[in-house]
LODO-712057 format. One record per atom (N, C-alpha, C): residue in one letter; x negated, y, z negated. Coordinates in pm, whole numbers, padded with zeros to 5 digits, always signed. Layout:
BEGIN
AXYZ ...
# end
This chain:
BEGIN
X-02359-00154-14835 X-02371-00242-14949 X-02304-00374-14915 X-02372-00486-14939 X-02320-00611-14933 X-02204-00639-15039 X-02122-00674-15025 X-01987-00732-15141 X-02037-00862-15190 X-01982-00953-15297 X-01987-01012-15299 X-01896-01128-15328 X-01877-01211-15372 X-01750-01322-15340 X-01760-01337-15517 X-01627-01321-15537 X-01574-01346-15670 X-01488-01458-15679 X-01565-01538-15784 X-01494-01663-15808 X-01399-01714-15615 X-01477-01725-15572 X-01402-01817-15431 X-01302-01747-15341 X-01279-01614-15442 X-01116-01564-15362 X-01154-01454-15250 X-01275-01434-15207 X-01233-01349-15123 X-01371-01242-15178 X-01416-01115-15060 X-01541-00984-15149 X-01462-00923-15215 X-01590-00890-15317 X-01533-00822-15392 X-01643-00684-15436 X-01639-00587-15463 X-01766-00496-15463 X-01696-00419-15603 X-01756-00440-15716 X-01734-00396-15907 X-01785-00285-15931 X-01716-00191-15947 X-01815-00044-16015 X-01860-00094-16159 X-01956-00031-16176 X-01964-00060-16311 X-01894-00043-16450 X-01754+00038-16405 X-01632+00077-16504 X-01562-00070-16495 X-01563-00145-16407 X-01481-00245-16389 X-01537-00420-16439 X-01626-00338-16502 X-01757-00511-16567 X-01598-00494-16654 X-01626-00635-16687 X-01550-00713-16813 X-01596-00692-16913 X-01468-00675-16998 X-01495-00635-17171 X-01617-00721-17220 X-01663-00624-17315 X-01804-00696-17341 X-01876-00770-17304 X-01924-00689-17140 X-02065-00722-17067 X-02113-00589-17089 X-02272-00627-17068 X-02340-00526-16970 X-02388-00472-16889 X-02374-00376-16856 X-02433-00369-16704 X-02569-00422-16662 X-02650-00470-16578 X-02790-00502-16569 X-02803-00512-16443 X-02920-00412-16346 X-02964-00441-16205 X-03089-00516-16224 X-03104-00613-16153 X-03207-00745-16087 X-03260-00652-15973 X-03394-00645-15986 X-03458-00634-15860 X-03495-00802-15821 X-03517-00819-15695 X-03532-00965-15627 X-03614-00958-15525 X-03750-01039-15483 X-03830-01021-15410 X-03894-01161-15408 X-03942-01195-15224 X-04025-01343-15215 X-04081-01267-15128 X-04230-01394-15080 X-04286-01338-14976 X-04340-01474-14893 X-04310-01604-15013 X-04370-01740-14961 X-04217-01827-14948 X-04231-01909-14833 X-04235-01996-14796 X-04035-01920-14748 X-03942-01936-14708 X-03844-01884-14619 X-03779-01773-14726 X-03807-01677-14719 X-03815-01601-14871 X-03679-01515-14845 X-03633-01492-14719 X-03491-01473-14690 X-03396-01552-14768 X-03417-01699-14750 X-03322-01774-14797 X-03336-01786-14936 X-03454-01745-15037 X-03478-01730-15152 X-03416-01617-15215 X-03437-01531-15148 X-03314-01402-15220 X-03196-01444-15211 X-03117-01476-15149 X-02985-01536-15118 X-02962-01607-15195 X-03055-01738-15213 X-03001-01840-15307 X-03018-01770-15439 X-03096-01665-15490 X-03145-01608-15598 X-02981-01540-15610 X-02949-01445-15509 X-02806-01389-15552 X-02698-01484-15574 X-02747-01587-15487 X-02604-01702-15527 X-02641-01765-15662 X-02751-01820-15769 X-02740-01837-15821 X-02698-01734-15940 X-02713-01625-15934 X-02711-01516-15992 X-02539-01542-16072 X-02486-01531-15955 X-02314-01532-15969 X-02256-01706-16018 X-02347-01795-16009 X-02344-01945-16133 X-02377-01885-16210 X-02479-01823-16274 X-02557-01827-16393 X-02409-01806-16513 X-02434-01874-16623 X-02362-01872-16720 X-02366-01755-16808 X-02244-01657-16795 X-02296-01539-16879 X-02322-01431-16765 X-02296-01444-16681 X-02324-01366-16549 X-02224-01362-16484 X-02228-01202-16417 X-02115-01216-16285 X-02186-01126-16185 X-02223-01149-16099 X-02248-01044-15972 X-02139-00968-15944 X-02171-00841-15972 X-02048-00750-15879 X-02109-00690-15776 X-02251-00655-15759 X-02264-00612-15602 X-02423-00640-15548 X-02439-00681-15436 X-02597-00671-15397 X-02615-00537-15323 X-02756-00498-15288 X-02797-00415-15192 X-02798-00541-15071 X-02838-00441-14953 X-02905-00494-14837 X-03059-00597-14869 X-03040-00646-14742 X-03197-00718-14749 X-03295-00590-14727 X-03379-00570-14763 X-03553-00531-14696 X-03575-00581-14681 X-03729-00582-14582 X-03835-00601-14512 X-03953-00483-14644 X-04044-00527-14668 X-04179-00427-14726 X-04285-00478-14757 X-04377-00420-14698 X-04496-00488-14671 X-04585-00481-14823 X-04674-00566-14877 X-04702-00620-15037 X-04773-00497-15085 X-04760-00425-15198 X-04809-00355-15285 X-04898-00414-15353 X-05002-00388-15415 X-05135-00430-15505 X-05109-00586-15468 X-05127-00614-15343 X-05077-00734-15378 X-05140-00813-15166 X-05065-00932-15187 X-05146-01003-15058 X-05075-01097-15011 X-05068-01115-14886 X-04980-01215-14811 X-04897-01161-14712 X-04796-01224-14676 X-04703-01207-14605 X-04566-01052-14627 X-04491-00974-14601 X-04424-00955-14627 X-04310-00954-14702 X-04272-00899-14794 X-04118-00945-14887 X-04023-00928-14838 X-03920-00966-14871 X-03766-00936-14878 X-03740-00920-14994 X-03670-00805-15008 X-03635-00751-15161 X-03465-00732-15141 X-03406-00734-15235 X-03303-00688-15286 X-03291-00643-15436 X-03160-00553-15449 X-03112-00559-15572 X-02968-00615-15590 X-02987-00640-15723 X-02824-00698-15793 X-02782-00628-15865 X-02691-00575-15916 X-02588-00529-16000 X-02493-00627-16074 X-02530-00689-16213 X-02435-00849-16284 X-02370-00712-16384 X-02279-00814-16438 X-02244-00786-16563 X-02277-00877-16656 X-02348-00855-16771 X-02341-00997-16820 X-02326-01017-17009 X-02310-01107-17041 X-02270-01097-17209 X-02395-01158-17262 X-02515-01231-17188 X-02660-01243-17231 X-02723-01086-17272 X-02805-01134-17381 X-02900-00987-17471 X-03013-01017-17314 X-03054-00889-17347 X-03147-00899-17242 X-03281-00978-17253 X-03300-01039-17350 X-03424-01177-17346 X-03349-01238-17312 X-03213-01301-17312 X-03182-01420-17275 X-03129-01398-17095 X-03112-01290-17098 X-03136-01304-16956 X-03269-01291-16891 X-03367-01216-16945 X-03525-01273-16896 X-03540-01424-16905 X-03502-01486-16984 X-03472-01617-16950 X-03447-01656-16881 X-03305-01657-16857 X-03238-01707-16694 X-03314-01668-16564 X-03311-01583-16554 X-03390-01529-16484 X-03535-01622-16454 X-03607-01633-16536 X-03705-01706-16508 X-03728-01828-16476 X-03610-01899-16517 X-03553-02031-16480 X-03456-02025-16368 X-03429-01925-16320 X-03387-01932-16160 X-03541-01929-16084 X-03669-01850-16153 X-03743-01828-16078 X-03825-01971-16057 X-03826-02027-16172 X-03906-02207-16160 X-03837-02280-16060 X-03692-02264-16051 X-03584-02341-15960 X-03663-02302-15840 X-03692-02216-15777 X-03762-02194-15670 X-03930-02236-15663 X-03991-02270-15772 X-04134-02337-15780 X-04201-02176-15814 X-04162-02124-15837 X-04252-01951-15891 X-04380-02046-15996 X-04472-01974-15926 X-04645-01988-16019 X-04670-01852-16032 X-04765-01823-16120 X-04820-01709-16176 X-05003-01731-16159 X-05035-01753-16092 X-05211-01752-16063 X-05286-01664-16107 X-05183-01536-16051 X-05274-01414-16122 X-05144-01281-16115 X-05208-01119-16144 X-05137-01054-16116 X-05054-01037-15997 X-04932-00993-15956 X-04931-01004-15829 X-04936-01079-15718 X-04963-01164-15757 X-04953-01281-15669 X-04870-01324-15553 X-04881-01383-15431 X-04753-01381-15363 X-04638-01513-15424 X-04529-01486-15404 X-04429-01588-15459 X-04304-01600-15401 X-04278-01763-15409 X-04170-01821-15373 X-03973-01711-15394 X-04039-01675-15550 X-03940-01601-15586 X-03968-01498-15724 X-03941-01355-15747 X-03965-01229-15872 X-03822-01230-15877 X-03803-01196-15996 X-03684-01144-16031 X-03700-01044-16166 X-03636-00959-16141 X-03743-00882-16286 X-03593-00778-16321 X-03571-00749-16463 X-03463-00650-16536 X-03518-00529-16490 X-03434-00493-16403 X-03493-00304-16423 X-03365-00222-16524 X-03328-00253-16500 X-03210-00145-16613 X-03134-00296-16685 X-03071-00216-16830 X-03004-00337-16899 X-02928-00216-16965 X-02782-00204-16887 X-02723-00045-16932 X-02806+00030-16994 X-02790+00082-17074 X-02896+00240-17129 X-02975+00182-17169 X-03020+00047-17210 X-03128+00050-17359 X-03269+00073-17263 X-03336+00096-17372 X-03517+00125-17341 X-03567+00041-17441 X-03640-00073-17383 X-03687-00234-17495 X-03826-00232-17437 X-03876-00270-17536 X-04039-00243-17473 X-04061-00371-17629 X-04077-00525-17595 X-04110-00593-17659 X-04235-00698-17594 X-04274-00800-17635 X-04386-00847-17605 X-04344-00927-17454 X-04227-00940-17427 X-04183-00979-17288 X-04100-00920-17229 X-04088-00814-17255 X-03984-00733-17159 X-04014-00605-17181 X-03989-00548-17046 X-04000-00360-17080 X-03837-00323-17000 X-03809-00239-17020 X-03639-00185-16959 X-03652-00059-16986 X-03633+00011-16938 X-03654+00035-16761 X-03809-00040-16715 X-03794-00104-16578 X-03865-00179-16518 X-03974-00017-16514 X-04129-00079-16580 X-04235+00020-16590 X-04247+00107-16438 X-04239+00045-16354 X-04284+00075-16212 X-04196+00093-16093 X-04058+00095-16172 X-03959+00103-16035 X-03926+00235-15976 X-03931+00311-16067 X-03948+00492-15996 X-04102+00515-15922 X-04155+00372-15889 X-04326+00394-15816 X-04300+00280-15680 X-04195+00220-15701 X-04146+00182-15522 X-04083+00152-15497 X-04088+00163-15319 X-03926+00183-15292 X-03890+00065-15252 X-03957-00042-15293 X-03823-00202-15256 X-03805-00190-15371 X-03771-00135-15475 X-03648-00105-15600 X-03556-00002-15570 X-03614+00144-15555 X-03540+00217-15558 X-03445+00260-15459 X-03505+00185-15304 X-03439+00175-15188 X-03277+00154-15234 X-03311+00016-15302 X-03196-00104-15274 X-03075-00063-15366 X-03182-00016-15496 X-03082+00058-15615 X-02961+00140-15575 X-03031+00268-15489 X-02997+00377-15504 X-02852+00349-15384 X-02851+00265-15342 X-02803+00183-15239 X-02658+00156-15293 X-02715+00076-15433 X-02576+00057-15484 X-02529+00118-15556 X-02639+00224-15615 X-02545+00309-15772 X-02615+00467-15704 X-02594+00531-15580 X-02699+00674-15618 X-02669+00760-15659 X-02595+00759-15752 X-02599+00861-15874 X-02668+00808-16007 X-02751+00695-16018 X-02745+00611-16116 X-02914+00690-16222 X-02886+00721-16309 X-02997+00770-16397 X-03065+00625-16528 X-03236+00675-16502 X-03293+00554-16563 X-03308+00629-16684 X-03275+00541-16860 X-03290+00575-16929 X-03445+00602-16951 X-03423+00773-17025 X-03579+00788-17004 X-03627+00904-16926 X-03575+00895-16790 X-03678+00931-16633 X-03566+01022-16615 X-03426+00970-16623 X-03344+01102-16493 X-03288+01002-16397 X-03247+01067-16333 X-03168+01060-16205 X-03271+00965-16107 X-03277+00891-16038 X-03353+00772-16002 X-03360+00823-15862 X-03273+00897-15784 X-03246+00970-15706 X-03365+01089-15670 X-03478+01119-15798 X-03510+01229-15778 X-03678+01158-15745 X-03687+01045-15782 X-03801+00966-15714 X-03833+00870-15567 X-03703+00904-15538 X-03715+00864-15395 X-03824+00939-15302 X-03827+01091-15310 X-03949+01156-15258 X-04058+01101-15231 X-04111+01077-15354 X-04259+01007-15422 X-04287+00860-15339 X-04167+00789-15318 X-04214+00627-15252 X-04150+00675-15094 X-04149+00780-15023 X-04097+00769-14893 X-04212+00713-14788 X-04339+00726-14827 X-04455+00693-14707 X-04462+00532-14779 X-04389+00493-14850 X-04391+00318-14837 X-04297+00216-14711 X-04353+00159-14668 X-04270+00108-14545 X-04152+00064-14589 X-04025+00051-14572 X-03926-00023-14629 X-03854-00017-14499 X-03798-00152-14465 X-03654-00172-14354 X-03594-00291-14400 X-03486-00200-14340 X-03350-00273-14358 X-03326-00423-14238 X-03308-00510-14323 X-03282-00619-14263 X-03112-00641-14184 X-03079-00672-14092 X-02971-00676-13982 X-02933-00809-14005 
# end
């Protein structure tokens, strides 16, 4: 697991007992496939830990995974682990305005892009509103989520599903590597 740098002083790697009084927990899945999409996850985790209302306490590793329903180049995926005191629309917000910061278009489904960033968990709740679903619909269906997840929390259960752990089986014939 990658650490990450807290406020300037040095890594730091946060269980989720250790978020700050009234946050919540929330994992970011993170994925590009256009234009240096390495350096797009990165800047995506570094902005992550600016964002107002946000704190990164841990990333996964980079992947490598080749595009699902989908076309182009290769991704790099990660996950994040924030704590944060945003409701979870207002962090679909942020979120999406980190994703414009990178030039993200929507052409069609799936599409390849500069930069995704999508809520898969927002501590326990299950929200299913006209812009958001929580638990992410499709993340127990591949493994540049559940890789990276299970990476940082694998004991971690999706409200709903279980143990997140027990769908790793199901996405093993998806290509996924670890970036060095």
């Amino acid at each position: 697991m990658n650490s990450v740098i807290s406020a300037g002083l040095g890594p730091a790697t946060l269980k989720d007992d250790q978020a700050p009084f009234g946050f919540a927990i929330a994992y970011i899945g993170i994925g590009a496939n256009l234009g240096d999409a390495r350096a797009n996850v990165l800047d995506a985790l570094a902005r992550l830990q600016r964002q107002p209302g946000c704190t990164l306490m841990a990333s996964s590793s980079l992947y490598r995974t080749a595009p699902i329903d989908s076309s182009g180049d290769d991704y790099i995926n990660a996950v994040a682990r924030i704590a944060t005191t945003l409701d979870a629309e207002a962090l679909l917000q942020a979120l999406q305005g980190i994703e414009q910061a990178h030039g993200r278009e929507r052409p069609y489904r799936n599409a390849p892009r500069t930069l995704d960033l999508d809520v898969l968990l927002y501590g326990d709740a299950v929200i299913n509103s006209a812009t958001l679903t929580v638990p992410h619909p499709r993340m127990t269906e591949r493994a540049f989520v559940l890789v990276p997840l299970l990476e940082l929390a694998p004991a971690i259960h999706i409200p709903g599903k279980g143990a997140a752990a027990q769908y790793a089986a199901g996405v093993a014939d998806q290509g996924i590597e670890p970036l060095v």
